[in-house]
MIROMAR-434516 format. One record per residue (C-alpha): residue number from 1; chain; x, y, z. Coordinates in nm, 2 decimals, padded with zeros to 4 digits, m for minus. Layout:
N
(node NUM; "A"; (X; Y; Z))
...
***
This chain:
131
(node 1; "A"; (00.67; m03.57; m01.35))
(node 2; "A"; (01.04; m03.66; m01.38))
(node 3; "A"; (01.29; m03.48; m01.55))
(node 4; "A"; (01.62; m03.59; m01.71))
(node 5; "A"; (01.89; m03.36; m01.80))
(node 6; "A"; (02.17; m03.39; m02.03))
(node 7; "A"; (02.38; m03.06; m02.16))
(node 8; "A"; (02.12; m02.83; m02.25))
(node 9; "A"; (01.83; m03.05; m02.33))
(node 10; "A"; (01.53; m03.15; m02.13))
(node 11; "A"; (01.39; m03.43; m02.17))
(node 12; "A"; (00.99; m03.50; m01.99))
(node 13; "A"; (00.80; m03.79; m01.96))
(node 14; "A"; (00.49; m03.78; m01.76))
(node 15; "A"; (00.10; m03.72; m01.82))
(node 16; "A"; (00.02; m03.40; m02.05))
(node 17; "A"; (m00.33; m03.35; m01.99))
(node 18; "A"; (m00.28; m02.96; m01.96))
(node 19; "A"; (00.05; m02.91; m02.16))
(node 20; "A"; (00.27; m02.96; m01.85))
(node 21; "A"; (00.53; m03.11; m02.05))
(node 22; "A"; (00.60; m02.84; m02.33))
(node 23; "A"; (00.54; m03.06; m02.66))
(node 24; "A"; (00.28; m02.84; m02.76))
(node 25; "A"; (00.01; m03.14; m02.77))
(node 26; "A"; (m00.12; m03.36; m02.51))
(node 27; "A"; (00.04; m03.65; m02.58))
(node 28; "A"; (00.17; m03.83; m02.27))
(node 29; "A"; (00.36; m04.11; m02.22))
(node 30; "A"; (00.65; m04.26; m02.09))
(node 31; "A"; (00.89; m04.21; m02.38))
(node 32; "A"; (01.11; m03.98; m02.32))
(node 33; "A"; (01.09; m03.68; m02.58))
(node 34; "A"; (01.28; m03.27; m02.57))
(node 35; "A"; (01.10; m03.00; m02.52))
(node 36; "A"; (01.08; m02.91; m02.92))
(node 37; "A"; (01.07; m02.49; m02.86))
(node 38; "A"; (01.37; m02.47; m02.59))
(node 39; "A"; (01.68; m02.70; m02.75))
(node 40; "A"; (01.89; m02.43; m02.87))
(node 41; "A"; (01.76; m02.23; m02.50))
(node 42; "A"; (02.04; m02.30; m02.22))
(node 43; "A"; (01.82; m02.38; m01.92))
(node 44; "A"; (01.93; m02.39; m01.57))
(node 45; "A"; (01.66; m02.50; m01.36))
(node 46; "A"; (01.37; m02.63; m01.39))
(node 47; "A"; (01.09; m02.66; m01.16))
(node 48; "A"; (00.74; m02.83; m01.18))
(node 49; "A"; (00.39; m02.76; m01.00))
(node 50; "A"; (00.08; m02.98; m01.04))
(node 51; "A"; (00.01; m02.91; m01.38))
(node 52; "A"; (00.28; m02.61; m01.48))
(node 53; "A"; (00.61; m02.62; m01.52))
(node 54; "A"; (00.87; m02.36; m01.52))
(node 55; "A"; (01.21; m02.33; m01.68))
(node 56; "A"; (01.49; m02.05; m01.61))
(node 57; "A"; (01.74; m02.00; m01.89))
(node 58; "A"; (02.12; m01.92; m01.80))
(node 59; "A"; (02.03; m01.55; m01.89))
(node 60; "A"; (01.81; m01.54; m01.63))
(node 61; "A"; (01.48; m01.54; m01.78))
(node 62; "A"; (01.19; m01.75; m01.70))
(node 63; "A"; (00.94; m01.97; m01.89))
(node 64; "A"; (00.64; m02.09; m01.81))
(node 65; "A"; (00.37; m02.34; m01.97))
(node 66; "A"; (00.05; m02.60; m01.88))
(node 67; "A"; (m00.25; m02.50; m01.72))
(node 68; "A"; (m00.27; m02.13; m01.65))
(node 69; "A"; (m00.61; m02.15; m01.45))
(node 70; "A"; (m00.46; m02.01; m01.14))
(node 71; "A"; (m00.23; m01.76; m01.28))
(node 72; "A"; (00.04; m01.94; m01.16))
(node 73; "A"; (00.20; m01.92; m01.49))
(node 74; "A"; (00.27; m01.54; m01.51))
(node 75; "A"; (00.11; m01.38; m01.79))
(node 76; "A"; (m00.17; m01.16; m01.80))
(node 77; "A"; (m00.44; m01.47; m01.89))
(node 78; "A"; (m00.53; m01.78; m01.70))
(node 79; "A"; (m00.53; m01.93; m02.02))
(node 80; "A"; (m00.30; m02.22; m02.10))
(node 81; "A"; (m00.02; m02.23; m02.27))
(node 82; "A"; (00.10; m02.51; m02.51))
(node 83; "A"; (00.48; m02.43; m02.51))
(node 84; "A"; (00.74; m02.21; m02.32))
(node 85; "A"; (00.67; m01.83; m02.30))
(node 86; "A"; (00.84; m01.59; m02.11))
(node 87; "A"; (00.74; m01.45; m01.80))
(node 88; "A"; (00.71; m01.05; m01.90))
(node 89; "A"; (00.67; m00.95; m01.61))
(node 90; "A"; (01.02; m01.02; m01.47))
(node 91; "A"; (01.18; m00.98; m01.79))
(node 92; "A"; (01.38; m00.66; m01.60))
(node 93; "A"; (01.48; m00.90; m01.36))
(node 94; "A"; (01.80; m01.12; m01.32))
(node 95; "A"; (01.65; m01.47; m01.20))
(node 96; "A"; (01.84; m01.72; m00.98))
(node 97; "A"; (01.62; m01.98; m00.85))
(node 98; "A"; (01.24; m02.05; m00.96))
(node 99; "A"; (01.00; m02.26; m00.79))
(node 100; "A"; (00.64; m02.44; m00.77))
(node 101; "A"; (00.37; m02.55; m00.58))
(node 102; "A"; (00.07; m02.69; m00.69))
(node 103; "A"; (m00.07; m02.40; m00.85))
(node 104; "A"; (00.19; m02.13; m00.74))
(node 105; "A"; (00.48; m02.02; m00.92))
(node 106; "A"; (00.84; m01.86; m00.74))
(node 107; "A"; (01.13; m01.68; m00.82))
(node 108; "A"; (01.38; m01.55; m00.68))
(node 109; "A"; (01.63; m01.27; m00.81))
(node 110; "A"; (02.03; m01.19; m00.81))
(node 111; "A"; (01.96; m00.88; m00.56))
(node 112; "A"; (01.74; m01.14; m00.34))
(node 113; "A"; (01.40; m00.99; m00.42))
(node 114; "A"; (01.13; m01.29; m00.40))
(node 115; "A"; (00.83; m01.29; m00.60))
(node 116; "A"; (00.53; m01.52; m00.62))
(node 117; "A"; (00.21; m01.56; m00.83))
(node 118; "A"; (m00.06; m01.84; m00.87))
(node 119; "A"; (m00.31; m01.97; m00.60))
(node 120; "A"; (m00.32; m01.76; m00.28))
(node 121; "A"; (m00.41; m02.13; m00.10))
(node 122; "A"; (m00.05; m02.23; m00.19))
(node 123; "A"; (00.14; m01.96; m00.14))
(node 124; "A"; (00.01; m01.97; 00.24))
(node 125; "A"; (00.19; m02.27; 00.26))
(node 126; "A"; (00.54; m02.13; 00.19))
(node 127; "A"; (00.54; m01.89; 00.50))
(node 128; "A"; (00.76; m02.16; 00.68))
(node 129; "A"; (00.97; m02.27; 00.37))
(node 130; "A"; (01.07; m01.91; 00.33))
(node 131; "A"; (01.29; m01.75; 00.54))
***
Protein backbone atom coordinates (compact mmCIF):
# COMPACT_ATOMS: atom_id res chain seq x y z
CA UNK A 1 0.00 0.00 0.00
CA UNK A 2 1.42 3.56 -0.64
CA UNK A 3 0.44 6.52 0.81
CA UNK A 4 0.63 10.18 -0.33
CA UNK A 5 0.21 13.07 1.79
CA UNK A 6 -0.53 16.55 1.05
CA UNK A 7 -1.87 19.18 4.01
CA UNK A 8 -4.37 17.15 5.74
CA UNK A 9 -5.47 14.79 3.13
CA UNK A 10 -4.64 11.19 2.48
CA UNK A 11 -4.73 9.91 -0.40
CA UNK A 12 -4.56 5.60 -0.90
CA UNK A 13 -4.17 3.55 -3.74
CA UNK A 14 -3.67 0.01 -3.30
CA UNK A 15 -5.94 -3.35 -3.26
CA UNK A 16 -9.24 -3.05 -1.01
CA UNK A 17 -10.25 -6.47 -0.69
CA UNK A 18 -10.98 -5.99 3.16
CA UNK A 19 -11.53 -2.10 3.35
CA UNK A 20 -7.76 -1.41 3.97
CA UNK A 21 -8.02 1.73 2.23
CA UNK A 22 -11.05 3.58 3.99
CA UNK A 23 -13.45 4.32 0.88
CA UNK A 24 -16.01 2.46 2.54
CA UNK A 25 -16.28 -0.10 -0.67
CA UNK A 26 -13.84 -2.41 -2.11
CA UNK A 27 -12.91 -0.79 -4.86
CA UNK A 28 -9.17 -0.95 -5.60
CA UNK A 29 -7.19 0.48 -7.98
CA UNK A 30 -4.45 2.57 -8.74
CA UNK A 31 -6.22 5.95 -8.88
CA UNK A 32 -5.43 7.84 -6.34
CA UNK A 33 -8.74 8.75 -4.23
CA UNK A 34 -9.17 10.61 -0.15
CA UNK A 35 -10.26 8.86 2.42
CA UNK A 36 -14.03 10.33 2.11
CA UNK A 37 -14.87 10.16 6.26
CA UNK A 38 -11.38 11.82 7.46
CA UNK A 39 -10.87 15.23 5.11
CA UNK A 40 -11.84 17.77 7.48
CA UNK A 41 -9.82 15.13 10.40
CA UNK A 42 -6.11 16.51 10.82
CA UNK A 43 -4.05 13.31 10.71
CA UNK A 44 -0.53 12.87 11.73
CA UNK A 45 0.51 9.57 11.09
CA UNK A 46 -0.53 6.93 9.47
CA UNK A 47 0.52 3.40 9.61
CA UNK A 48 -0.58 0.24 7.60
CA UNK A 49 -0.55 -3.65 8.47
CA UNK A 50 -1.45 -6.36 6.02
CA UNK A 51 -4.91 -5.63 5.60
CA UNK A 52 -5.57 -2.67 8.42
CA UNK A 53 -4.67 0.52 8.50
CA UNK A 54 -4.37 2.99 11.18
CA UNK A 55 -4.53 6.76 11.31
CA UNK A 56 -3.70 9.16 14.41
CA UNK A 57 -5.29 12.55 14.38
CA UNK A 58 -3.19 15.72 15.71
CA UNK A 59 -5.53 15.43 18.91
CA UNK A 60 -4.09 12.36 19.54
CA UNK A 61 -6.74 9.91 18.81
CA UNK A 62 -6.53 6.82 16.79
CA UNK A 63 -8.53 5.25 13.86
CA UNK A 64 -8.65 2.17 12.69
CA UNK A 65 -10.32 0.20 9.66
CA UNK A 66 -10.06 -3.10 7.17
CA UNK A 67 -10.17 -6.51 8.32
CA UNK A 68 -10.71 -6.88 12.02
CA UNK A 69 -10.23 -10.76 12.08
CA UNK A 70 -7.40 -10.61 14.48
CA UNK A 71 -8.44 -7.83 16.64
CA UNK A 72 -5.84 -5.92 15.55
CA UNK A 73 -8.13 -3.12 14.90
CA UNK A 74 -9.13 -2.23 18.53
CA UNK A 75 -12.73 -2.53 19.05
CA UNK A 76 -14.56 -4.93 20.87
CA UNK A 77 -15.45 -7.14 17.47
CA UNK A 78 -13.24 -8.88 14.91
CA UNK A 79 -15.60 -7.63 12.58
CA UNK A 80 -14.50 -5.30 9.80
CA UNK A 81 -14.78 -2.04 9.51
CA UNK A 82 -15.62 -0.12 6.22
CA UNK A 83 -14.31 3.43 7.26
CA UNK A 84 -12.29 5.12 10.16
CA UNK A 85 -13.59 4.47 13.82
CA UNK A 86 -11.97 5.42 16.78
CA UNK A 87 -10.11 3.26 18.89
CA UNK A 88 -12.27 3.54 22.44
CA UNK A 89 -10.23 2.01 24.18
CA UNK A 90 -7.38 4.68 24.26
CA UNK A 91 -9.72 7.47 23.80
CA UNK A 92 -8.25 8.64 27.67
CA UNK A 93 -5.05 8.47 26.08
CA UNK A 94 -2.76 11.14 24.46
CA UNK A 95 -1.26 9.21 21.34
CA UNK A 96 2.16 9.97 19.72
CA UNK A 97 3.22 7.33 17.43
CA UNK A 98 0.98 4.23 16.15
CA UNK A 99 2.11 1.24 14.39
CA UNK A 100 1.41 -2.20 12.38
CA UNK A 101 2.33 -5.41 11.71
CA UNK A 102 0.66 -7.82 9.80
CA UNK A 103 -2.15 -8.35 11.96
CA UNK A 104 -1.00 -6.28 15.09
CA UNK A 105 -1.74 -2.84 15.91
CA UNK A 106 0.70 -0.27 18.21
CA UNK A 107 0.62 2.76 19.95
CA UNK A 108 2.43 4.61 21.87
CA UNK A 109 1.44 7.47 24.38
CA UNK A 110 2.81 11.19 25.48
CA UNK A 111 3.74 9.64 29.12
CA UNK A 112 5.61 6.65 27.13
CA UNK A 113 3.09 3.93 27.98
CA UNK A 114 3.08 1.25 24.94
CA UNK A 115 0.14 -0.68 24.05
CA UNK A 116 -0.50 -3.41 21.57
CA UNK A 117 -3.42 -5.54 20.28
CA UNK A 118 -4.04 -7.91 17.26
CA UNK A 119 -2.28 -11.40 16.52
CA UNK A 120 -0.18 -12.61 19.49
CA UNK A 121 2.20 -14.42 16.36
CA UNK A 122 3.08 -10.76 15.53
CA UNK A 123 3.48 -9.15 18.44
CA UNK A 124 6.30 -11.78 19.34
CA UNK A 125 8.14 -10.35 16.66
CA UNK A 126 8.46 -6.83 18.10
CA UNK A 127 10.36 -7.95 21.30
CA UNK A 128 13.70 -6.78 19.42
CA UNK A 129 12.10 -3.68 17.66
CA UNK A 130 11.07 -2.42 21.06
CA UNK A 131 13.29 -1.28 23.40
Amino acid sequence: MNMISCGISFYFHASNSNYQLGRGNKIGGWKLQPVPSIQDVRISQIACGGYHSLALTDEGKVLSWGHGGHGQLGHSSIKNQKVPVLVEALAGENVVYISCGGSSSAAVTDKGKLYMWGNARDLSTWDSWIA
